[in-house]
C-alpha positions as a printed Julia matrix, in Angstrom:
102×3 Matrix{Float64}:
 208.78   -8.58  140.05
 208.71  -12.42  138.88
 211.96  -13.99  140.41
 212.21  -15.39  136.46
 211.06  -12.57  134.56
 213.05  -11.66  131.83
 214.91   -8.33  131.78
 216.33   -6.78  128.74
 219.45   -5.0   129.28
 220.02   -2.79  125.98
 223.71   -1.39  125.52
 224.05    1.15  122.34
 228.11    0.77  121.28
 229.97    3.34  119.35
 233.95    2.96  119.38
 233.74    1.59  123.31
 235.16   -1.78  122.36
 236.94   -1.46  125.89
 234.36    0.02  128.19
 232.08   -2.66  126.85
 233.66   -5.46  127.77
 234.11   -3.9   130.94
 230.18   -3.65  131.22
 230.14   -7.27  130.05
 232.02   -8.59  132.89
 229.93   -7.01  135.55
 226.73   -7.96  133.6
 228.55  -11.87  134.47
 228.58  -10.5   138.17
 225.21   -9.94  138.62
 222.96  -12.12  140.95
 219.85  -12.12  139.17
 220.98  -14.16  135.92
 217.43  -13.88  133.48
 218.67  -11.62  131.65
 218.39  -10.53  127.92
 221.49   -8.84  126.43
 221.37   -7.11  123.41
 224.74   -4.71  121.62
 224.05   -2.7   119.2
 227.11   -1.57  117.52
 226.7     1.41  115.92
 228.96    1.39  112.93
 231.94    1.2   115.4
 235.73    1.34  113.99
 237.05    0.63  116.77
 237.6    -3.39  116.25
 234.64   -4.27  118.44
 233.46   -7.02  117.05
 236.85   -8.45  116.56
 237.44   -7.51  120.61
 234.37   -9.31  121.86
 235.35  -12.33  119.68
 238.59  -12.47  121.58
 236.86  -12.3   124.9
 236.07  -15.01  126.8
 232.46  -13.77  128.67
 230.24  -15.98  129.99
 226.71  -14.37  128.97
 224.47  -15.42  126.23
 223.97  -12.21  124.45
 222.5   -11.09  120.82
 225.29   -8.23  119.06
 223.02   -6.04  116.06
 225.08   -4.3   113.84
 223.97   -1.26  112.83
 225.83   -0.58  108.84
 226.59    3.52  109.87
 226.86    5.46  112.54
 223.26    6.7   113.18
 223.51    7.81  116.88
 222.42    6.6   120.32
 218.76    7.34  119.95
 218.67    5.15  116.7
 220.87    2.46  118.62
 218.5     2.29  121.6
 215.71    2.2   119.48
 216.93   -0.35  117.49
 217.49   -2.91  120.77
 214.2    -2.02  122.34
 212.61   -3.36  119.0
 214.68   -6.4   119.47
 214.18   -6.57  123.24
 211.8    -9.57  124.48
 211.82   -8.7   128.78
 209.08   -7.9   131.15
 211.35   -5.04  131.87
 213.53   -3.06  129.81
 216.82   -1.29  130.4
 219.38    0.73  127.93
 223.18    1.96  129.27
 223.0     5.51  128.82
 226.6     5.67  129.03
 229.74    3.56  128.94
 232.49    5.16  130.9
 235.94    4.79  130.04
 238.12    2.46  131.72
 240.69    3.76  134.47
 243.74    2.18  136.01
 245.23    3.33  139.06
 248.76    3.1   138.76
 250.98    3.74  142.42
């Protein structure tokens, strides 16, 4: 692959305001930096958009807002339209967020 090509990196959100930024902040960590991110909130209640406002990541990224809640496939769909990389990716999953406590 081009050492500049564009990769898409899709990430379908519903009620993961957390986990999300979470992905976000290893998304900053990665080496290779062209890189095309793209939310799409599906009708989350969870305060997302209000969390991500409050963040302070270093990523250029585009956040589509999806009015209900019309499930992952939709979501995915719905960035892969958007999507301009070579090569696309969607996060199947966003995990939740652990803390070890000793």
């Amino acid at each position: 692959m081009n050492d500049n090509a564009l990769v898409s990196v899709i990430i379908p959100v519903y009620n993961h305001a957390e986990e999300l930024v979470v992905c976000l902040r290893s998304l900053e960590k990665q080496t290779y930096k062209t890189l095309e991110i793209i939310i799409v909130d599906d009708g989350s209640t969870d305060g997302l958009a209000e969390r991500l406002s409050h963040e302070t990541i270093c990523l250029s990224y585009e956040s589509v807002i999806l009015k209900m809640n019309s499930g992952a496939p939709v979501a995915r769909n719905e960035g892969f339209k958007r999507s301009h990389g070579k090569l696309s990716q969607a996060v199947v999953r966003l995990l939740p967020c652990f803390t070890v406590v000793n």
